[in-house]
Each structure stands twice: as C-alpha cells, then as structure tokens.
PAKOL-473368 format. One record per residue (C-alpha): x, y, z; residue number from 1. Coordinates in Angstrom, 1 decimal, padded with zeros to 4 digits. Layout:
// residues N
SITE      c1      c2      c3   nr
SITE       X       Y       Z  NUM
...
END
This chain:
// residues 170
SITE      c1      c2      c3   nr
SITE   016.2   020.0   026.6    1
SITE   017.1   022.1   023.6    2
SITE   016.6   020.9   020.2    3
SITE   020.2   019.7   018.5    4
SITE   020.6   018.0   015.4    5
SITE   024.1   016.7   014.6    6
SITE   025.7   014.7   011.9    7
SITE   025.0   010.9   011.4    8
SITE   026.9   009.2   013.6    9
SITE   027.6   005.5   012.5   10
SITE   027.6   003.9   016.1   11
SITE   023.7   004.5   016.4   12
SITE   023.7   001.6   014.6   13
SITE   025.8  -000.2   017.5   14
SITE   023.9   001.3   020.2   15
SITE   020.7   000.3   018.2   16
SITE   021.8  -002.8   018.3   17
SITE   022.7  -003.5   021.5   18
SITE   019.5  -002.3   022.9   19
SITE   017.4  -004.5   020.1   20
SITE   019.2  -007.9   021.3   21
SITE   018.6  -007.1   025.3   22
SITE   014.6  -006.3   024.1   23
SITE   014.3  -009.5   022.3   24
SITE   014.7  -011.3   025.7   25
SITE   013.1  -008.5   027.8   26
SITE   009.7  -008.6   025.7   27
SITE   009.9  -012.3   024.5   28
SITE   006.4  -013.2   025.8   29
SITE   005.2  -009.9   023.9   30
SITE   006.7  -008.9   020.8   31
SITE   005.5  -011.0   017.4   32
SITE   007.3  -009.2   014.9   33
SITE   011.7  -008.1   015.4   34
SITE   012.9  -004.9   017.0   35
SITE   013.5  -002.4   014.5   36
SITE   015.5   001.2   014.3   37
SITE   013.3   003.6   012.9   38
SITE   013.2   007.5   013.5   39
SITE   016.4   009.6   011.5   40
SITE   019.1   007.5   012.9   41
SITE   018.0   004.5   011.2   42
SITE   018.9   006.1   008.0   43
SITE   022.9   006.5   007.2   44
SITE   024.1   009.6   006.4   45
SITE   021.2   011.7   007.8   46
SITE   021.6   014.4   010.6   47
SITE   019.6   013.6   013.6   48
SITE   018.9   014.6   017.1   49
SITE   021.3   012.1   019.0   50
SITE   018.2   009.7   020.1   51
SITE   018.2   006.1   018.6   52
SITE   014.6   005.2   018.0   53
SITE   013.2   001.5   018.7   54
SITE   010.0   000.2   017.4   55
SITE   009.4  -003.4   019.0   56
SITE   005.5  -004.5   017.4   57
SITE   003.6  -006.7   020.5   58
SITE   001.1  -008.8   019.7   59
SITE  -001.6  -006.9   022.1   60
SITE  -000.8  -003.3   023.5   61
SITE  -003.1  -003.7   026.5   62
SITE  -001.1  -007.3   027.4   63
SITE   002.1  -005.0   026.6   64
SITE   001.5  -003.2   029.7   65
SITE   002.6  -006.1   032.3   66
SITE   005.9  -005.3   030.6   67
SITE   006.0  -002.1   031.8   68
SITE   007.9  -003.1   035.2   69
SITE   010.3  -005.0   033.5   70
SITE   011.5  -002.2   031.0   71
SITE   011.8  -000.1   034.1   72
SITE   014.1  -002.7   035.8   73
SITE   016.0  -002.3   033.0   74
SITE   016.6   001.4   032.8   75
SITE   013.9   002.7   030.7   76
SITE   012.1   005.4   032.5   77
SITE   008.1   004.7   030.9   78
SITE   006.2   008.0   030.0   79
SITE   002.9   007.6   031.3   80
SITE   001.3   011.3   029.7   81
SITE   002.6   010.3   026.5   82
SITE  -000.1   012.6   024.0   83
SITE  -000.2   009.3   021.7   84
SITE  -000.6   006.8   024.7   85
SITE  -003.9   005.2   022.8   86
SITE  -002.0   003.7   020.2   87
SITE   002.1   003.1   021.8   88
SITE   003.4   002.9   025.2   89
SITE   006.2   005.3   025.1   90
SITE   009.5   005.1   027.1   91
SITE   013.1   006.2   027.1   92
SITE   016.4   006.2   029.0   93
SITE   018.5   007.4   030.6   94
SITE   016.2   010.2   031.5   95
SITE   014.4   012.8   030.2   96
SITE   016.4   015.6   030.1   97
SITE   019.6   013.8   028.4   98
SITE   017.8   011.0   026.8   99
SITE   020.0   009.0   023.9  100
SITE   017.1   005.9   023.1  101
SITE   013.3   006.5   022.8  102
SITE   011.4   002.8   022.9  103
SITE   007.7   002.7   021.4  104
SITE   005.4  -000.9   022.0  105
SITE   003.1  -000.8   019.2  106
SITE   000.4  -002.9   018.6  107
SITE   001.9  -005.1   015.5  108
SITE  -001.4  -004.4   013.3  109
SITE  -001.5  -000.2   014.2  110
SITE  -001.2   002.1   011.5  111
SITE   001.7   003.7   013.5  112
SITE   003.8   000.6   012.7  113
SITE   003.4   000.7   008.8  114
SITE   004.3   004.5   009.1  115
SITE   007.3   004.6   011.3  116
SITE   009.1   002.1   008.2  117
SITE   007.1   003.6   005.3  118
SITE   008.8   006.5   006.1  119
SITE   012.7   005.2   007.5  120
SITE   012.7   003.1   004.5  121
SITE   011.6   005.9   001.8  122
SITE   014.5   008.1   002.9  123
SITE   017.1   005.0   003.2  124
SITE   015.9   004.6  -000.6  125
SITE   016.4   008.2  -001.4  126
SITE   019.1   010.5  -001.1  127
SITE   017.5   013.8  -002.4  128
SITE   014.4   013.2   000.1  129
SITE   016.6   012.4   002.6  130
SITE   018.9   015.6   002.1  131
SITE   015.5   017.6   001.8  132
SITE   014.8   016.2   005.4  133
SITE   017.9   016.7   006.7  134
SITE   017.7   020.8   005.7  135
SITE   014.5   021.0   006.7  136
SITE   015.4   019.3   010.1  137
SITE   018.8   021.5   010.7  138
SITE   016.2   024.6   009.8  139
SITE   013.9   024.0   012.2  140
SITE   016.0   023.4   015.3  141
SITE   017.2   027.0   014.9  142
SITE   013.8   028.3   014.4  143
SITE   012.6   026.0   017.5  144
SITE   015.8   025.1   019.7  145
SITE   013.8   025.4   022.9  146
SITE   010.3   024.1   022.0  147
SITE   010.5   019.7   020.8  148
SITE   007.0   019.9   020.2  149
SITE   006.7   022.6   018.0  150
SITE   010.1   021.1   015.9  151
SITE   008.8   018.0   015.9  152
SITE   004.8   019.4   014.7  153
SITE   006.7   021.5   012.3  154
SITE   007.6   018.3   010.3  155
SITE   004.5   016.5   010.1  156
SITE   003.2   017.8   006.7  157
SITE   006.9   016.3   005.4  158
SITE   006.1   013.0   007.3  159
SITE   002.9   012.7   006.2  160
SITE   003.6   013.7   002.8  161
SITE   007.0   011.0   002.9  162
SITE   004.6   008.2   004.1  163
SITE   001.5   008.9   001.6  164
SITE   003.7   008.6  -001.4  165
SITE   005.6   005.6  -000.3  166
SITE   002.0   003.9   000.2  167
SITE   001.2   004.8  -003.4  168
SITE   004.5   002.9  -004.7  169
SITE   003.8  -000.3  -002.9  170
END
C-alpha cells in the first residue's frame, strides 16, 4: 500500500466518531479512560494519510487481550507481529492493504498514551507546527511512496522533538 497523504477531510471526525461510540460498548469491561482520535486526522486542517487513528486506554493490556475476539467479530482484523506489540495491541480494518481506521489498546498508565495526545494536542494548538508537519509529511511520501516504514521512521525525530517540548510547557 503506497504512501498517500491528502488534504484534511472533515468527516474523519464523523467516522472517528462512529467508531469511538461502538468501542465504548465493545471494550466496556476494559477501557478506564474515553476513546480518543489521535494520529494527523485528529487535528483540523492537517493533511494526512486517509486512516483515522483510535487510542482507547484499558485498564490492564494483558486483560485487554480477551478482547481480542470481540474486536475481530466486529471487523477489526488484530495484527499480531505488530514491532510495538510490548506496550499496544494493534488492529485495523477493513484490511490491510486499503485500511481507513488503525485501533491501539494501550495500557492507560504507558508512556505511549501521554505521547500520542502530547503530540495531537501540540499541533491542534499550533498552526505553524502543524503546517511544518504537514510539509514535512507531503515531502516524505514522495521520497518514500512505497516503503510506510521508512515514512513513518523518517518522522520520528519531529515527533519526538513535538512531544519533548510539549512536556516542558506542562
């Protein structure tokens, strides 16, 4: 699946939405803390590739796996050799090669969490960051349209950069 970014499209929201309010009864026994939309399409008026990211925080990531069969029954096709699988159980649907939703279970008290809004929230806040994202984002899915992984390593040092400074401020 090639690498496309494409102007913010308002019905992410929608389709954020929709998903967060069948998760809330899916992973009732689980979650301790909302659904949230994190990930590029959670900020308005930033390009994105066209995959709404959820974040629901569960109370225990190893008692998060007996949910695992139930997001399945629901569409949501779970990635087992997920790279990060110590610290999120990692799913998405439809399937993986014209996915449109990306689901992580995180552990409430993880790291991860923190990061994931630290950084939505810092470019919600900030139009320059986020227009210094978004260029750097349309860049690099030129210079790696056929390789996520290295597009998606090739932004870290902005991440990491976004989410240490937005530490510092609070």
């Amino acid at each position: 699946m090639p690498v496309e970014v494409v102007g913010y499209d308002p019905t992410w929201q929608h389709e954020f939405a929709e998903q967060r309010d069948r998760l809330k009864i899916l992973l009732r026994g689980w979650l301790c803390e909302p659904v949230e939309h994190v990930g590029s399409t959670a900020v308005p008026g930033l390009a994105s590739k066209p995959i709404v990211d959820i974040l629901a925080p569960v109370t225990s990531l190893t008692d998060a796996r007996g949910a695992v069969s139930i997001l399945q029954q629901d569409g949501w096709l779970h990635w087992p050799a997920d790279p990060n699988k110590s610290w999120r159980l990692w799913f998405l649907r439809p399937q993986p090669d014209a996915r449109t939703h990306h689901l992580y279970l995180i552990q409430y008290d993880d790291p991860h969490v923190g990061e994931l809004r630290t950084f939505r929230d810092a470019l919600r806040a900030d139009d320059a960051l986020r227009d210094r994202y978004q260029a750097l984002k349309r860049r690099l899915a030129k210079e790696f349209r056929d390789d996520r992984e290295a597009y998606t390593d090739a932004k870290a040092d902005f991440i990491d950069n976004t989410v240490a400074c937005g530490r510092t401020r609070e």
